[in-house]
ZAMARGU-4260 file (C-alpha; in steps of 0.2 Angstrom, whole numbers, plus 5000, padded with zeros to 4 digits):
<rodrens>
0) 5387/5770/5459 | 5400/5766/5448 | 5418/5762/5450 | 5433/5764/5438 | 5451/5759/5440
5) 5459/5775/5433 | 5453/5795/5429 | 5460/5797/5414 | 5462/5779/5405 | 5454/5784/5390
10) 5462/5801/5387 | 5480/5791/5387 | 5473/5778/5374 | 5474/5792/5362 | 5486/5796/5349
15) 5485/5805/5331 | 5479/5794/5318 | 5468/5787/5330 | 5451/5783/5320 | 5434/5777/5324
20) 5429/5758/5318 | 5411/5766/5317 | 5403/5779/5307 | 5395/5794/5314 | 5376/5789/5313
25) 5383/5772/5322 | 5391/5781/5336 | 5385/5786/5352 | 5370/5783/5363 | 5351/5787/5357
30) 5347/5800/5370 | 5360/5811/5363 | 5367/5813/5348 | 5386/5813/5346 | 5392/5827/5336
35) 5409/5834/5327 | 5415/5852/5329 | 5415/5863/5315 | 5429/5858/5302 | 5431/5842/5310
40) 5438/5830/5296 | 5429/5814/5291 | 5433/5800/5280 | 5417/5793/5275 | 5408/5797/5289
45) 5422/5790/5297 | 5429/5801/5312 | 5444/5804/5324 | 5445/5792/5339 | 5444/5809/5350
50) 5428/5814/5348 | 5422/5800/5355 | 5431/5802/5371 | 5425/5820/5372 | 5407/5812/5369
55) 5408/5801/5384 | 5414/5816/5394 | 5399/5828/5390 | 5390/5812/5393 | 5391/5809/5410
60) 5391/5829/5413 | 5373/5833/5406 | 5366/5815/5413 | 5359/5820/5430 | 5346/5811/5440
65) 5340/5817/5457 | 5350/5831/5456 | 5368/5822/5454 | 5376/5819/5439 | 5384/5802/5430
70) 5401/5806/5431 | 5397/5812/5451 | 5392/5794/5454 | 5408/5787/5448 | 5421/5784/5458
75) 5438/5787/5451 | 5454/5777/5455 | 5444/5762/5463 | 5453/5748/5458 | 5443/5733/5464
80) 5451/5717/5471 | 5439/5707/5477 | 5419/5703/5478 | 5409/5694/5490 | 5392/5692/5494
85) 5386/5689/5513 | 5367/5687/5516 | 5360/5694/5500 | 5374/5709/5498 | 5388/5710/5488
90) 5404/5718/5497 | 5415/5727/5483 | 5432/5730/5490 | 5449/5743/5483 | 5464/5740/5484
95) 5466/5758/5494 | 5453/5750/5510 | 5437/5756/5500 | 5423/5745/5504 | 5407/5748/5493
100) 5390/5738/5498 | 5376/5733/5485 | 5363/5721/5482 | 5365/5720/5462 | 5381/5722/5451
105) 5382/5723/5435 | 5400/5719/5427 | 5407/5730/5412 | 5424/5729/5415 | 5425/5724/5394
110) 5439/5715/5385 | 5454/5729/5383 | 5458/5729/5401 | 5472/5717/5405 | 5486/5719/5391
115) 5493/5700/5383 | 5512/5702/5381 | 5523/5690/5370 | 5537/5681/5380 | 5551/5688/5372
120) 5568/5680/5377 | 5579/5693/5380 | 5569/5707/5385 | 5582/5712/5399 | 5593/5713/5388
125) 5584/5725/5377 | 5590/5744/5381 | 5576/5752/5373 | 5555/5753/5379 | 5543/5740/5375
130) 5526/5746/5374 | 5508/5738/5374 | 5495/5746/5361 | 5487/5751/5378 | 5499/5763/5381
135) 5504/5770/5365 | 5494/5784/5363 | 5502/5791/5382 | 5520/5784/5375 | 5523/5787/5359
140) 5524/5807/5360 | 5538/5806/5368 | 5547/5790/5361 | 5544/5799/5342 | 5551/5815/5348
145) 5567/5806/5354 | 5581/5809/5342 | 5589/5792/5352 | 5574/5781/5344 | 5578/5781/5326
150) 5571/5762/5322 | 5554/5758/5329 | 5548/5742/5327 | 5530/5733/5328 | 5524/5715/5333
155) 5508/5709/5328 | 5496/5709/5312 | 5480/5716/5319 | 5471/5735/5318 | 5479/5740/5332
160) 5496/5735/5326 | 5493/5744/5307 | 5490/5760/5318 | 5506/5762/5326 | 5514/5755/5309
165) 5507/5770/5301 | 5511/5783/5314 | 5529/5779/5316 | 5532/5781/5300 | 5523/5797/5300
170) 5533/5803/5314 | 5548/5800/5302 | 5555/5784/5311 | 5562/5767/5300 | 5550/5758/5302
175) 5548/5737/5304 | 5534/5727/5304 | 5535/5709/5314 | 5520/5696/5312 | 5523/5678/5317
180) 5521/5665/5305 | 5513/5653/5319 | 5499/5666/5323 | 5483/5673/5313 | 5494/5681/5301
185) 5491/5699/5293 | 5474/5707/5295 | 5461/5709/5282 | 5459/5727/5280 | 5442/5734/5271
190) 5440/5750/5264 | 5431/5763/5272 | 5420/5767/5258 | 5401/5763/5257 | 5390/5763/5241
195) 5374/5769/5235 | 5363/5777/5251 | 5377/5769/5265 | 5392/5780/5270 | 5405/5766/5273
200) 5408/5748/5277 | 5401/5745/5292 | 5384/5755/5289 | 5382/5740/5272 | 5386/5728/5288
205) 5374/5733/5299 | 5359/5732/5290 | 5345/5716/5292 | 5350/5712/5273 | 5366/5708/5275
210) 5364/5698/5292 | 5351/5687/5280 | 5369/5682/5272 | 5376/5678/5288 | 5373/5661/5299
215) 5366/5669/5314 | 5359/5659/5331 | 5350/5675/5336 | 5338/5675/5321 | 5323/5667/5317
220) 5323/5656/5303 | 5311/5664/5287 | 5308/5660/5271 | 5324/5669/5267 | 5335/5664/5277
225) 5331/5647/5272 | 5334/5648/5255 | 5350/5657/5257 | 5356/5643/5272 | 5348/5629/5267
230) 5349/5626/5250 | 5365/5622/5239 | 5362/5634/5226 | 5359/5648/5240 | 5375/5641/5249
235) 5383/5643/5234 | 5377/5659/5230 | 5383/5664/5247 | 5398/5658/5247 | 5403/5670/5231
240) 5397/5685/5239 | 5409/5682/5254 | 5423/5678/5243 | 5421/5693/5234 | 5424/5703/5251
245) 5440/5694/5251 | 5446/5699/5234 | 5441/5718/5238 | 5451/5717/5252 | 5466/5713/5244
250) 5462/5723/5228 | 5463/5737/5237 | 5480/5734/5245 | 5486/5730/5227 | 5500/5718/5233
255) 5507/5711/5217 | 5508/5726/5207 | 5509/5742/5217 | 5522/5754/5214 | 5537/5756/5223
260) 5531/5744/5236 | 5545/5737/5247 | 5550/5718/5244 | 5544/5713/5260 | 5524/5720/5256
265) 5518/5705/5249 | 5519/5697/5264 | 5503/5709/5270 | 5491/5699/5260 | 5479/5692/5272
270) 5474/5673/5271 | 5459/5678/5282 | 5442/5673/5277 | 5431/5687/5283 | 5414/5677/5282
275) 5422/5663/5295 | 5432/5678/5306 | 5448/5668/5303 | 5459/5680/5307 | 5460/5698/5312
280) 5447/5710/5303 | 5449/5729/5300 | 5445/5744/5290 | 5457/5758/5283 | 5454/5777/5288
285) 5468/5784/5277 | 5468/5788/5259 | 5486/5784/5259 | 5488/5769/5270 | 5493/5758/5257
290) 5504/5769/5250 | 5513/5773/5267 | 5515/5757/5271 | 5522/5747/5255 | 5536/5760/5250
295) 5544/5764/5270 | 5541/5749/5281 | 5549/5733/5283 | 5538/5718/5284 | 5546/5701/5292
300) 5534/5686/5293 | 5545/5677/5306 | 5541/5673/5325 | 5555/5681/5336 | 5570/5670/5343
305) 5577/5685/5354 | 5582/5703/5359 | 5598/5710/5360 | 5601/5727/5365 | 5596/5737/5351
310) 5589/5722/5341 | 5577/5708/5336 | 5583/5691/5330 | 5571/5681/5320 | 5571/5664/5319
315) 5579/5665/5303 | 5592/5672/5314 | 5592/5690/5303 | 5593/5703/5314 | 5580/5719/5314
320) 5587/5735/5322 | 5576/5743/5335 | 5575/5756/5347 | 5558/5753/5353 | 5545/5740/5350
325) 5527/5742/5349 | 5516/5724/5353 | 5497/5726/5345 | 5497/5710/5355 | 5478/5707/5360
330) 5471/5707/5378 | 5467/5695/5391 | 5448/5696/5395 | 5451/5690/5411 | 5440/5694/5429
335) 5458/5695/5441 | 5445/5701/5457 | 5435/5683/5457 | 5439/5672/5464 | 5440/5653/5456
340) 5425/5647/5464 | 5414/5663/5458 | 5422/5660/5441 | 5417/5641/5439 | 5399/5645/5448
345) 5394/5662/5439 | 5399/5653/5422 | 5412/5663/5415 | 5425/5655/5405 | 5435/5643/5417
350) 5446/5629/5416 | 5440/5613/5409 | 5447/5603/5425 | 5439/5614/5437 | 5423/5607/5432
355) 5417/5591/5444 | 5413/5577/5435 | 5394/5578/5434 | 5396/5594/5428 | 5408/5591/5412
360) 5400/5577/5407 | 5382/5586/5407 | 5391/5603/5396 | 5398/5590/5383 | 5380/5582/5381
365) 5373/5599/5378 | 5385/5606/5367 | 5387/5589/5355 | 5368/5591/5353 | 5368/5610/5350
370) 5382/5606/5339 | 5372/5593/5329 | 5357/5607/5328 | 5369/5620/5323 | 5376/5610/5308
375) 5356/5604/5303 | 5354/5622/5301 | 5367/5628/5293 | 5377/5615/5285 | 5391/5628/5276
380) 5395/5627/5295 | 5405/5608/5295 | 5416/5611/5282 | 5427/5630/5287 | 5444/5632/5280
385) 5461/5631/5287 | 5462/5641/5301 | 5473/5646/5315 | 5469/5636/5330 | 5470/5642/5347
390) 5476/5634/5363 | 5459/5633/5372 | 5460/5624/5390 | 5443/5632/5395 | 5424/5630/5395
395) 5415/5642/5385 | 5405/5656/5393 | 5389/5651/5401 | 5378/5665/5403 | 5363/5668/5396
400) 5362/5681/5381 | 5381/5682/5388 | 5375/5692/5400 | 5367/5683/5414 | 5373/5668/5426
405) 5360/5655/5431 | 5369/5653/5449 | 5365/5672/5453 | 5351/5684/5448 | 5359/5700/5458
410) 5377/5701/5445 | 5375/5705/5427 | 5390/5704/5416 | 5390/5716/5402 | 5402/5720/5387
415) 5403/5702/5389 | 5402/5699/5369 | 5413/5704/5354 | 5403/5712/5341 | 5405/5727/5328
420) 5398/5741/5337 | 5400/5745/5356 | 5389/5758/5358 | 5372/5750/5352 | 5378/5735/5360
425) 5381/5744/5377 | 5364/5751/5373 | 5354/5735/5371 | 5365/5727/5385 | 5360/5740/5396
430) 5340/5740/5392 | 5340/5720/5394 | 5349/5723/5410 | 5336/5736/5418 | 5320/5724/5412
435) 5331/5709/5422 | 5333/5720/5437 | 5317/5727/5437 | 5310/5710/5434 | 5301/5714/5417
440) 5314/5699/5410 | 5313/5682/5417 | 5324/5669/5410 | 5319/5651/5405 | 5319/5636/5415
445) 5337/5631/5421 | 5334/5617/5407 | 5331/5625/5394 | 5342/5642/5397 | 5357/5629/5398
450) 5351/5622/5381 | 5349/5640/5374 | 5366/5641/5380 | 5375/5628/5373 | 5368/5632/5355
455) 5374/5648/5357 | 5392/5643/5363 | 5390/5630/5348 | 5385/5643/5335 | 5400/5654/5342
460) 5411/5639/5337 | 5407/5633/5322 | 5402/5649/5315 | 5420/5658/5321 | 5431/5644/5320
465) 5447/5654/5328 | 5439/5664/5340 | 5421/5657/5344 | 5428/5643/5357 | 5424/5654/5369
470) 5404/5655/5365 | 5403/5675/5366 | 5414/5680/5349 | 5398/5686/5336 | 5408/5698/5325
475) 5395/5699/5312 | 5381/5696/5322 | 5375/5713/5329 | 5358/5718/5322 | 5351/5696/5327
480) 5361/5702/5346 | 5352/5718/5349 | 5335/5714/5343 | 5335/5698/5353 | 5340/5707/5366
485) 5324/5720/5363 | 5314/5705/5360 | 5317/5699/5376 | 5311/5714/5385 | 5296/5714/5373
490) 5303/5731/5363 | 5299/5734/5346 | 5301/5755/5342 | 5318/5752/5334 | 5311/5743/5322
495) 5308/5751/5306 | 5288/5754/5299 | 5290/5746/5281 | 5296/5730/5279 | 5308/5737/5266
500) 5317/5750/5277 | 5318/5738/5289 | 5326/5728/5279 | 5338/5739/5270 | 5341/5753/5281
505) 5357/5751/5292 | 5354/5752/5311 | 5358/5767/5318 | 5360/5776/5336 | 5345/5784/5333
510) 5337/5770/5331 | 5333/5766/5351 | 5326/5785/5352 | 5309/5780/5358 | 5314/5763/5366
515) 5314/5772/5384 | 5296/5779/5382 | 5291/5762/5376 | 5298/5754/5392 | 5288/5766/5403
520) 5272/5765/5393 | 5274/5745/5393 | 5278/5744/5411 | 5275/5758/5421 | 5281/5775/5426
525) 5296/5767/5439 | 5307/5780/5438
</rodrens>
């Protein structure tokens, strides 16, 4: 049985100009293709954010085993408080009295849960709504047909944040756009168009050539990947491509010299470094984003002093109308039903002094000499450049393949990692997961599974130097995640039959097709 807080969670997280981050021979799961209606409209292969959710819905419809379907094994509005396990069983509880009983969990709450909203001074003073990007697809009907809300106004500088920029001022609003000047800054936004046999962006991203050109601590090291890592001319060769990603990211925004761009506009130009994940990252679904945005938005790089009733104050104390304000704030991926104990003993991210002693001292020891190996291996790694460093007053995550605690082999923790493309992470999650249940994955030793680790949670650092503290952050590491993760179970039909294709082609839903045949002709008809 599954549980889920809410019925209808995702159909509120939509709103128009909603897009996909994924192409459509990306999306969905392998055992059935997801598929647009007639005269659905694509940008690159690039679709509406709806189709998706209506994927997921005809998913768990024609899914059924022993005569009851997926969505029949769901229960709806079950909003878990609290977990406990007494002799061998865990005890799941609701906050309505439910009480659900089960010898293995698996996890998958994911990251976009638990909203993170800004202190702002002066909120009660404020007269008008202030909505999370969590809610702006079920509010922002409403606040754009009010003819009361005349001045929207957006906090933040991520994908999320350029959304609801672009929608307000398609719903015909004045339009500002707020992004602190002690934060990540402005995103880098990618166009959506691919070359030659790939269909878009992430399609080039998500092939095994272009994970050669990126450090990875889920790869093998090969011939390649040492000349490319381990050489200065290959580092230096490397280091151009990357920059080059850079400059076509702002090429495309043309900030200097487009037309009729608003004074403010240049202060859109991203100082993120896409190969180190410095700061936010995202792609551009509309032809005329740019466009949209330079000539009817005001952009303010200032943190926020205060609200007033029906304005912001900036810390240059200029004041910025508002009627409503929008925060593309971020998420806290936090676990509220554990308790502090099963936090520290299952692994997941804690804080530092909740750690005894013994314990701190031996994760320092592992993670100065995965840090040491790290840096052997890839040396580019030592030397990132400026970047926005976060507060971190918490251990890095300490399961294995992010997944798995060492302290309890009846809980998985899944969706547990950021990567590119959720669906064929879910996917290889969710095959790793059924081999460790069904005991067809056995981890290492304690010793060396706490080694294997630390490197990773070291990689994850060095490697994402504003995000990575927390050892689970792998942006560009997808296709070195899954197959590992296929490795592991021993899996190899995803895998493409000539070298080349494998090399070249990007993965693709379809890829796992076969895997589940595999699984039962290598371990046994179980099922």
């Amino acid at each position: 049985m599954a549980v889920a807080p809410f019925s209808d969670s995702s159909l509120a997280r939509l709103y128009n100009g909603f897009w996909s981050q994924s192409g459509l021979r990306m999306a969905g799961f392998s055992d059935q293709a997801l598929q647009l209606p007639p005269g659905a409209v694509t940008y690159h292969d690039i679709f509406e954010a709806k189709y998706v959710t209506e994927y997921l819905e005809q998913y768990v419809d024609s899914h059924i085993y022993q005569s009851t379907s997926l969505r029949a094994r769901i229960s709806f509005g079950f909003s878990v408080i609290g977990m406990q396990k007494h002799d061998g069983v865990w005890h799941v509880e609701s906050r309505g009295g439910q009480s659900i009983r089960a010898r293995k969990i698996v996890v998958a709450t994911g990251h976009t849960s638990r909203p993170m909203m800004p202190t702002l001074p002066g909120k009660g003073e404020f007269s008008g709504p202030i909505i999370h990007q969590r809610d702006f697809g079920k509010a922002s009907n409403e606040i754009f047909d009010s003819t009361s809300i005349s001045n929207v106004t957006v906090l933040g500088g991520g994908k999320s944040a350029a959304d609801m920029v672009y929608n307000a001022v398609k719903a015909g609003k004045k339009v500002a756009w707020i992004i602190r000047q002690d934060g990540e800054g402005p995103a880098a936004f990618s166009a959506a168009a691919g070359k030659g046999p790939y269909k878009n962006g992430p399609e080039i991203a998500a092939t095994r050539m272009m994970s050669t050109l990126s450090p990875s601590c889920f790869s093998e090291p090969s011939w390649l990947s040492s000349l490319v890592h381990g050489t200065a001319r290959g580092r230096r060769i490397l280091a151009q491509i990357w920059l080059g990603a850079d400059e076509a990211c702002r090429k495309t925004a043309d900030f200097e010299k487009r037309k009729d761009a608003r004074s403010g506009f240049a202060g859109l130009q991203s100082s993120t470094a896409i190969f180190w994940c410095t700061g936010p990252i995202g792609m551009i679904q509309h032809e005329d984003f740019w466009d949209t945005i330079a000539k009817n938005v005001s952009v303010f790089r200032h943190n926020i002093l205060h609200l007033r009733e029906r304005c912001i104050v900036l810390d240059d104390e200029s004041e910025v109308p508002a009627d409503a304000l929008f925060c593309g704030t971020g998420w806290n991926p936090e676990y509220p039903f554990l308790s502090k104990g099963q936090t520290v003993d299952l692994g997941l991210p804690h804080a530092n002094e909740d750690d005894p002693p013994d314990v701190a001292r031996k994760w320092e020891s592992l993670l100065k000499a995965a840090d040491d190996e790290v840096i052997a291996r890839f040396p580019q790694l030592a030397d990132p450049p400026p970047f926005y460093k976060r507060r971190q007053n918490s251990t890095a995550t300490r399961l294995y393949n992010c997944v798995a605690p060492l302290s309890d082999d009846s809980i998985l923790f899944l969706g547990n990692v950021y990567l590119s493309n959720a669906f064929r992470t879910a996917e290889a999650q969710a095959i790793w997961a059924t081999a460790y249940f069904d005991g067809n994955v056995v981890l290492p030793t304690r010793e060396k599974s706490e080694r294997d680790i630390a490197y990773m949670a070291a990689f994850s650092k060095r490697r994402y130097p504003s995000h990575g503290a927390t050892g689970n952050y792998f942006h560009m590491d997808l296709v070195g995640y899954s197959d590992r993760l296929l490795q592991d179970v021993g899996l190899v039909s995803h895998r493409r039959q000539w070298w080349w294709q494998d090399f070249f082609y990007p993965c693709l839903a379809s890829d796992f097709s076969h895997i589940k045949d595999e699984y039962l002709a290598k371990f046994g008809q179980h099922y």
